[in-house]
C-alpha positions in Angstrom: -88.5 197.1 254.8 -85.7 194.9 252.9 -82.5 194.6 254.3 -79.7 196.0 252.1 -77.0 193.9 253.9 -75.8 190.4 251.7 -76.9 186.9 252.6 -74.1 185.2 252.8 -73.5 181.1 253.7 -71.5 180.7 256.9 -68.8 179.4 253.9 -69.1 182.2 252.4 -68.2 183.9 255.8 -65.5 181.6 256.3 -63.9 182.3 252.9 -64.1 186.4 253.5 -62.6 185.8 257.4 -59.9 183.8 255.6 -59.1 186.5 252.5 -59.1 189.2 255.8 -57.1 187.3 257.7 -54.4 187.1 255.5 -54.9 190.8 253.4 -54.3 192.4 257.3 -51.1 191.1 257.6 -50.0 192.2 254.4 -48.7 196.0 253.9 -51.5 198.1 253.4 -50.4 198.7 249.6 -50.4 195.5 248.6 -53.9 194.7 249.8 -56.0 195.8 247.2 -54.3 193.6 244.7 -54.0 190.3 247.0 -58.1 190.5 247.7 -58.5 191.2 244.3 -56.7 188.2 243.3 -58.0 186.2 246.3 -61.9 186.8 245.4 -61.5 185.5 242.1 -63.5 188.1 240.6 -66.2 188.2 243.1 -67.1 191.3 243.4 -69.2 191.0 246.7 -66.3 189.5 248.7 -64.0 191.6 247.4 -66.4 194.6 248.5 -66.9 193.2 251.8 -63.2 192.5 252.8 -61.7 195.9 251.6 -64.8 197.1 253.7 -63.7 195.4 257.0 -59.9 196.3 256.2 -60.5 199.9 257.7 -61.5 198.6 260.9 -59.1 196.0 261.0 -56.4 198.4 260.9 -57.9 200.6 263.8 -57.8 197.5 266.2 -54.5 196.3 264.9 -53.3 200.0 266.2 -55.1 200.1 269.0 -54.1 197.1 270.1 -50.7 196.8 269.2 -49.5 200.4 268.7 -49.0 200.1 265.4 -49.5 197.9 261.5 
């Protein structure tokens, strides 16, 4: 069975942590446009960071009450 999840390099990793990190504390409608610009045109961390966004969001208001 082949696993459908990317291989990324902990670098990699690091870069998409650091492109979340700073898209979550940016108002939700600017987001798209920031990891957009951030990714450089790549399309998998791009695709991976607006994926984790969601969740990021759900913690931020579960932990703090609020965006």
């Amino acid at each position: 069975m082949r696993n459908s999840e990317p291989t990324y390099s902990p670098e990699r990793w690091d870069l998409i942590a650091e492109i979340f990190s700073s898209a979550i504390e940016l108002p939700a409608s600017a987001r798209h446009a920031f990891v957009a610009d951030a990714s450089q045109g790549d399309g998998d961390i791009r695709r991976e960071v607006l994926a984790m966004l969601p969740a990021g969001e759900a913690w931020r208001a579960a932990a703090w009450g609020g965006g």
